[in-house]
N, CA, C and O atoms as CSV, one atom per row, in Angstrom:
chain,resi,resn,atom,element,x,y,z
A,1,UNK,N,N,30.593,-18.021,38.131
A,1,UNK,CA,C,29.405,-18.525,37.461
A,1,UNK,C,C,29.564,-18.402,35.950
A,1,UNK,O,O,29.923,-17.368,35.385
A,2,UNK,N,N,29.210,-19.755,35.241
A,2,UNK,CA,C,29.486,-19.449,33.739
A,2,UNK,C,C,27.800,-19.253,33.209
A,2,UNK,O,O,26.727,-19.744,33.560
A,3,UNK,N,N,28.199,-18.341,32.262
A,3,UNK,CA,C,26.846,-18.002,31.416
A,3,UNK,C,C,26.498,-18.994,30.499
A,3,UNK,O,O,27.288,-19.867,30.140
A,4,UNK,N,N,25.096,-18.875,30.021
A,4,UNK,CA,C,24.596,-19.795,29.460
A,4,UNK,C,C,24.952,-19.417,27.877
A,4,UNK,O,O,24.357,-18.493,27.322
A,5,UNK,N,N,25.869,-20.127,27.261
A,5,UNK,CA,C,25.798,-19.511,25.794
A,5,UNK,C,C,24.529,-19.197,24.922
A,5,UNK,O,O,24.514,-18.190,24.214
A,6,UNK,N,N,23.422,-20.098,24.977
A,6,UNK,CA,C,22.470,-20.671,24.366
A,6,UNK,C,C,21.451,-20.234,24.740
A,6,UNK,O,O,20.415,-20.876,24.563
A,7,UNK,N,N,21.451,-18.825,25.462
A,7,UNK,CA,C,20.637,-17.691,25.983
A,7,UNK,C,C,19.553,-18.260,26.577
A,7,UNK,O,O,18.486,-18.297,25.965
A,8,UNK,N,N,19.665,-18.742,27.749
A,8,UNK,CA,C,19.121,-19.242,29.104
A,8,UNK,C,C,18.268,-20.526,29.102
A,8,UNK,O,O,17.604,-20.855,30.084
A,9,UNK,N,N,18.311,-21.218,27.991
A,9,UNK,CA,C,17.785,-22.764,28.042
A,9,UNK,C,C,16.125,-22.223,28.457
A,9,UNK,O,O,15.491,-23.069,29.088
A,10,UNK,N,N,15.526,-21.160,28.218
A,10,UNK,CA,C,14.546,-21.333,28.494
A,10,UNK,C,C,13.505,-21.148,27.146
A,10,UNK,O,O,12.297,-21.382,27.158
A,11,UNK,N,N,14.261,-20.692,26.051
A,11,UNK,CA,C,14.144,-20.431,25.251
A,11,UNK,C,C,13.259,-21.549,24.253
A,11,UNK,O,O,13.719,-22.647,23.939
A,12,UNK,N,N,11.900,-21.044,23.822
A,12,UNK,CA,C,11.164,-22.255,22.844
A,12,UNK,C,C,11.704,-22.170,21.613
A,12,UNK,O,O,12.201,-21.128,21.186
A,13,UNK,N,N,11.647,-23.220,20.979
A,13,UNK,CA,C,11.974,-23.169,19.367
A,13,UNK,C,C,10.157,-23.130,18.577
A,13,UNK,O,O,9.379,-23.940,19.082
A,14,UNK,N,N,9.808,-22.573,17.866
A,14,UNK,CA,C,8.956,-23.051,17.029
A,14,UNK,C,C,8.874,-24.041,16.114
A,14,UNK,O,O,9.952,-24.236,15.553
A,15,UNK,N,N,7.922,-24.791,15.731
A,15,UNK,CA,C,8.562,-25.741,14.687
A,15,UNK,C,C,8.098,-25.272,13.573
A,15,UNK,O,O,7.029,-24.711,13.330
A,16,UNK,N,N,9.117,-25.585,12.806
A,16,UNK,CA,C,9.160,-25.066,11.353
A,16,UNK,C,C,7.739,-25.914,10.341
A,16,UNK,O,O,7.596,-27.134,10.258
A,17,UNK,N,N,6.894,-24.920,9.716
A,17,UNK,CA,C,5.472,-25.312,9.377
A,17,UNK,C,C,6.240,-26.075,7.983
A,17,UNK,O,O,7.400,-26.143,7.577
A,18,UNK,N,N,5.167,-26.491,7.606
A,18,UNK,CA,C,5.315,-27.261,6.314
A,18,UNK,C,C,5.173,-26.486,5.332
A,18,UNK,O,O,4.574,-25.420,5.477
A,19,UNK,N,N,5.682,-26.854,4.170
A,19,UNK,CA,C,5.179,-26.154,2.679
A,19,UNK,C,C,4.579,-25.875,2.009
A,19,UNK,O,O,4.778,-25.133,1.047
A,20,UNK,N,N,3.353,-26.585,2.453
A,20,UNK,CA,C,2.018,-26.283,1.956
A,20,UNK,C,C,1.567,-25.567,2.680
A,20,UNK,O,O,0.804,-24.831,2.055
A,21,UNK,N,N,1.602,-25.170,4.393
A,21,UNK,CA,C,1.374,-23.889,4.691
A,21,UNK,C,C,1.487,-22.754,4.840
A,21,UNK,O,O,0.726,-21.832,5.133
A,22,UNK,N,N,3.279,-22.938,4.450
A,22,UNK,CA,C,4.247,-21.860,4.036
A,22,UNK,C,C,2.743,-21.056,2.682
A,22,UNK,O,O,1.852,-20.235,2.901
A,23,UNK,N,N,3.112,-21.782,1.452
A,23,UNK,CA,C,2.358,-21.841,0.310
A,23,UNK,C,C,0.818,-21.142,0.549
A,23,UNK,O,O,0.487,-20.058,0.070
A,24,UNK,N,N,0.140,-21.824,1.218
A,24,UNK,CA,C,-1.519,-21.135,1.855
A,24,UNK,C,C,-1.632,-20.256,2.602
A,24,UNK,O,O,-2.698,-19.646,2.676
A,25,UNK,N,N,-0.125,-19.811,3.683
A,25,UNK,CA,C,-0.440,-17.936,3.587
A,25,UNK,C,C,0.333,-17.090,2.930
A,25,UNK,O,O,0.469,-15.898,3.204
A,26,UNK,N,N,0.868,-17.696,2.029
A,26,UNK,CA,C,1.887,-16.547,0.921
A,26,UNK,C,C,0.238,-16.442,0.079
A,26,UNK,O,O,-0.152,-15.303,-0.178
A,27,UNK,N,N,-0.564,-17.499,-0.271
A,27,UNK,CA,C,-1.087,-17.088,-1.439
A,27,UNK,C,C,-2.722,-16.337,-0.768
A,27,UNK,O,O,-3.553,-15.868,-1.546
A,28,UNK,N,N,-2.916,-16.351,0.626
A,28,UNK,CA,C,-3.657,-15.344,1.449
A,28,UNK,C,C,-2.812,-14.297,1.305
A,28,UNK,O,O,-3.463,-13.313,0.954
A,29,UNK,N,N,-1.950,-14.120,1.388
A,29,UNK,CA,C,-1.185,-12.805,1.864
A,29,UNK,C,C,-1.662,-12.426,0.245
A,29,UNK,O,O,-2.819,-12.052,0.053
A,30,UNK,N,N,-1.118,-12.494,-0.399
A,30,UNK,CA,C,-1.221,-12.391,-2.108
A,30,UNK,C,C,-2.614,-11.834,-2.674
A,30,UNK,O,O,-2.729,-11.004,-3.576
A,31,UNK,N,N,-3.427,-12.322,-2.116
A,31,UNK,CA,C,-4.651,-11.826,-2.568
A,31,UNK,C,C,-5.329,-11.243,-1.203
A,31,UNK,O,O,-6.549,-11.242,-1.368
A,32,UNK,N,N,-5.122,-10.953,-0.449
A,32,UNK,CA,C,-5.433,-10.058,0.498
A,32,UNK,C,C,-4.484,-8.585,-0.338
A,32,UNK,O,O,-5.067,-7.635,-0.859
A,33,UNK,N,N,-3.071,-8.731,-0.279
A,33,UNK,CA,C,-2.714,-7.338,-0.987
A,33,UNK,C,C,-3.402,-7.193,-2.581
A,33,UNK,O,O,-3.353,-6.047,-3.028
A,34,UNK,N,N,-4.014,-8.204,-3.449
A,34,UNK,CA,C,-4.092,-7.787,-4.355
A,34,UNK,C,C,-5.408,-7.389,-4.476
A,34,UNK,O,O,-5.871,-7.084,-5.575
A,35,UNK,N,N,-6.028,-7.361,-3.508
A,35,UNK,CA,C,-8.043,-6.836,-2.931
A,35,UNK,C,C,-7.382,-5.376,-2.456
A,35,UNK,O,O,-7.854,-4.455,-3.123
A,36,UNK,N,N,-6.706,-5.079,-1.772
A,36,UNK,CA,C,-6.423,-4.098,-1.369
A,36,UNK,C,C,-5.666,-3.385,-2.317
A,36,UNK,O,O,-5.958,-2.191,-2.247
A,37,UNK,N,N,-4.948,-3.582,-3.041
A,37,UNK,CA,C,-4.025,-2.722,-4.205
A,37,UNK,C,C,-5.733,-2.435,-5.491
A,37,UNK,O,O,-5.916,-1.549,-6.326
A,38,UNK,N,N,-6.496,-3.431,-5.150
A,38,UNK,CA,C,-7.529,-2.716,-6.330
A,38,UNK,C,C,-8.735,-1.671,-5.811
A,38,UNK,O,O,-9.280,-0.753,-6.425
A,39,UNK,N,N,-8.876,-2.007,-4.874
A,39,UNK,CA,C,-9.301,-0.828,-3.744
A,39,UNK,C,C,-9.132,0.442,-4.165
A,39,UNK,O,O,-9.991,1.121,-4.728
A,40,UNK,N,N,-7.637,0.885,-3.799
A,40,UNK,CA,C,-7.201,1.915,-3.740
A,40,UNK,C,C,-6.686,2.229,-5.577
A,40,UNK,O,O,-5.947,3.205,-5.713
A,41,UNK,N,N,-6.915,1.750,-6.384
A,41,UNK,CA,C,-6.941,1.739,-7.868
A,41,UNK,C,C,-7.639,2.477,-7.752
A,41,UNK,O,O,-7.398,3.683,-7.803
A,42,UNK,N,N,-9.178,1.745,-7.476
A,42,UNK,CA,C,-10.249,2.207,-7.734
A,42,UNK,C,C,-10.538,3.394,-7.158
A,42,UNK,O,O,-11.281,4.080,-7.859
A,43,UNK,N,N,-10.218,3.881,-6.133
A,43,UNK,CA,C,-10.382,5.208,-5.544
A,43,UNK,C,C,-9.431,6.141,-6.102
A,43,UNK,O,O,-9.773,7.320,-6.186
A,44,UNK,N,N,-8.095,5.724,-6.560
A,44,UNK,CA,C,-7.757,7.116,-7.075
A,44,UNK,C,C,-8.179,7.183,-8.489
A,44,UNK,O,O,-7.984,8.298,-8.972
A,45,UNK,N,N,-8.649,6.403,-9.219
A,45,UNK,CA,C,-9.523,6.350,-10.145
A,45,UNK,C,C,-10.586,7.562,-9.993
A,45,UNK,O,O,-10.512,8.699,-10.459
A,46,UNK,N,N,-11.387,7.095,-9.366
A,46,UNK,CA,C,-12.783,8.088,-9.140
A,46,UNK,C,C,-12.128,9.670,-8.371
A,46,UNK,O,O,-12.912,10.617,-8.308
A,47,UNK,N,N,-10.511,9.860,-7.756
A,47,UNK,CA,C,-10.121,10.786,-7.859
A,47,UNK,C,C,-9.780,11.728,-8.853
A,47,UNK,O,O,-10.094,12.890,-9.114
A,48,UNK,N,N,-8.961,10.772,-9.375
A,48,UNK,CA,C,-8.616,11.208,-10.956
A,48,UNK,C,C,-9.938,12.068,-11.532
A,48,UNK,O,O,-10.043,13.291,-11.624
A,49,UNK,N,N,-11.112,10.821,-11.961
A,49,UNK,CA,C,-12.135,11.374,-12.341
A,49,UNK,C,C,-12.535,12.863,-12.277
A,49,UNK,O,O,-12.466,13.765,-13.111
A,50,UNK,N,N,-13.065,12.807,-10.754
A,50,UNK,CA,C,-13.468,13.896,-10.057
A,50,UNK,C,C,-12.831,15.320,-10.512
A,50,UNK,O,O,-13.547,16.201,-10.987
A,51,UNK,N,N,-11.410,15.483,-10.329
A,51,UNK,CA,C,-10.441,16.549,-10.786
A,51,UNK,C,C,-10.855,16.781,-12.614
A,51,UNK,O,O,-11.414,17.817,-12.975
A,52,UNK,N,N,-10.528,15.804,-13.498
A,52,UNK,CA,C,-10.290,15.885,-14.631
A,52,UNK,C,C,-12.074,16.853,-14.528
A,52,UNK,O,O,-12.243,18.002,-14.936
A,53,UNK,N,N,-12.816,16.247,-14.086
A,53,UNK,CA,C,-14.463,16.818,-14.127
A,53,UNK,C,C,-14.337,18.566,-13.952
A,53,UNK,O,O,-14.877,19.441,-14.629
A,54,UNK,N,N,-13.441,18.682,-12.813
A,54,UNK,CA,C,-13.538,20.152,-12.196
A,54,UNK,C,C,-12.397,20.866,-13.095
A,54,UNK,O,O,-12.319,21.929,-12.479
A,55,UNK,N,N,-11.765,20.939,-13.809
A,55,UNK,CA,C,-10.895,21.117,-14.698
A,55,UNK,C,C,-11.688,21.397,-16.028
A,55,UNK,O,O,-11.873,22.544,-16.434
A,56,UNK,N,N,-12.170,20.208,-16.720
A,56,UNK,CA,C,-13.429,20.638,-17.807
A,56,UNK,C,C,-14.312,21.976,-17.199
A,56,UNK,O,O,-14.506,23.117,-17.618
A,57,UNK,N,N,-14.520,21.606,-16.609
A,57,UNK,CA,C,-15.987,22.913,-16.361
A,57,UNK,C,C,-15.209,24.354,-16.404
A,57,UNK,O,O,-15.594,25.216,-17.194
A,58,UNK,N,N,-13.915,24.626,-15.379
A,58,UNK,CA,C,-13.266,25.260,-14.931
A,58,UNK,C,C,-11.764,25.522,-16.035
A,58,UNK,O,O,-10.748,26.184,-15.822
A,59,UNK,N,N,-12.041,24.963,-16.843
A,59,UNK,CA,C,-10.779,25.144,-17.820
A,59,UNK,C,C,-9.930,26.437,-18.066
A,59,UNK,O,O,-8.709,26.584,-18.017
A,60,UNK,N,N,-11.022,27.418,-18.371
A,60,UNK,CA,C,-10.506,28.549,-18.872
A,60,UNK,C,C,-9.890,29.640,-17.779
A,60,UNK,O,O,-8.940,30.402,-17.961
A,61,UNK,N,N,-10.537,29.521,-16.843
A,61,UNK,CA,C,-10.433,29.970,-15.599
A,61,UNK,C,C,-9.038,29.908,-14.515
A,61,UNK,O,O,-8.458,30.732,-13.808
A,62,UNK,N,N,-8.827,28.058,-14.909
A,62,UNK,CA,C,-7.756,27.475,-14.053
A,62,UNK,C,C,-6.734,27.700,-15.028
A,62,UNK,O,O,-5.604,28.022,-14.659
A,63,UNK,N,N,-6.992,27.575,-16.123
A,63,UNK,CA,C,-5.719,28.698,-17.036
A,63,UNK,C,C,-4.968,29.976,-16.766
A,63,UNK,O,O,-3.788,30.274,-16.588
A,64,UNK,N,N,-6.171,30.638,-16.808
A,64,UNK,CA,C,-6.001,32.039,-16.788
A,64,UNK,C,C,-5.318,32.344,-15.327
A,64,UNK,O,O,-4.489,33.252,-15.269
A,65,UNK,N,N,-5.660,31.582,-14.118
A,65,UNK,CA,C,-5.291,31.550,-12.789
A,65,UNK,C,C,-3.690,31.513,-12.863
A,65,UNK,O,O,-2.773,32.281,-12.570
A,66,UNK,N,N,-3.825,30.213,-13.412
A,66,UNK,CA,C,-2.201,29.408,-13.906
A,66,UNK,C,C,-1.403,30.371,-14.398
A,66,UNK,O,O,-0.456,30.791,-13.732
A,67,UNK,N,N,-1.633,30.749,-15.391
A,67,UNK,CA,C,-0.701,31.938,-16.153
A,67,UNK,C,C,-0.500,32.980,-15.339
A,67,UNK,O,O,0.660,33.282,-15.059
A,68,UNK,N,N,-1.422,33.608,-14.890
A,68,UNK,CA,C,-1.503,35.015,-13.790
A,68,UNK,C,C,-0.099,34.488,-12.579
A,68,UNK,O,O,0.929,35.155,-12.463
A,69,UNK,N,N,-0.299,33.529,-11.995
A,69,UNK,CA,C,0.093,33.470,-10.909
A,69,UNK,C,C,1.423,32.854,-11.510
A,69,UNK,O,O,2.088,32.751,-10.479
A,70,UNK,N,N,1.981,32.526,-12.218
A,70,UNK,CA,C,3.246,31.870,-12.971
A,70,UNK,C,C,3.832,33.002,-13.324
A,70,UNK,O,O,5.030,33.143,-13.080
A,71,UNK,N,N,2.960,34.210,-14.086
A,71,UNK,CA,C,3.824,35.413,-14.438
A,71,UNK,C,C,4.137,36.468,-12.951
A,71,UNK,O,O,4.706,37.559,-12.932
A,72,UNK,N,N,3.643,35.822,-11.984
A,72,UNK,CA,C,4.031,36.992,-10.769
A,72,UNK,C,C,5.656,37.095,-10.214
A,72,UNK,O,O,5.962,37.918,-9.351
């Protein structure tokens, strides 16, 4: 029995989309990641924030911590 080179003829081809739809989900894809890349901007933003906040209040403290525990 000879094998099927062409891996069993049962095989579908897809047809290859056009360029303009190639084009209309590259530029979905594109701004779907670029909604989502500002998202997460924005949240480590208001992380950032948050810390720099607890740092002001806590300055002298998280110093003094810092140094203590650096000289051990």
């Amino acid at each position: 029995m000879a094998k099927d080179p062409g891996g069993g003829g049962a095989e579908q081809k897809r047809r290859p989309a056009s360029k303009s739809e190639d084009a209309q989900e590259d530029v979905q894809a594109s701004a779907d990641v670029t909604e989502k890349g500002e998202e997460l901007k924005e949240e480590l933003d208001a992380l950032l924030d948050e810390i720099d906040e607890v740092l002001e209040e806590n300055a002298e403290e998280f110093v003094k911590q810092y140094v203590q525990k650096g000289g051990q």
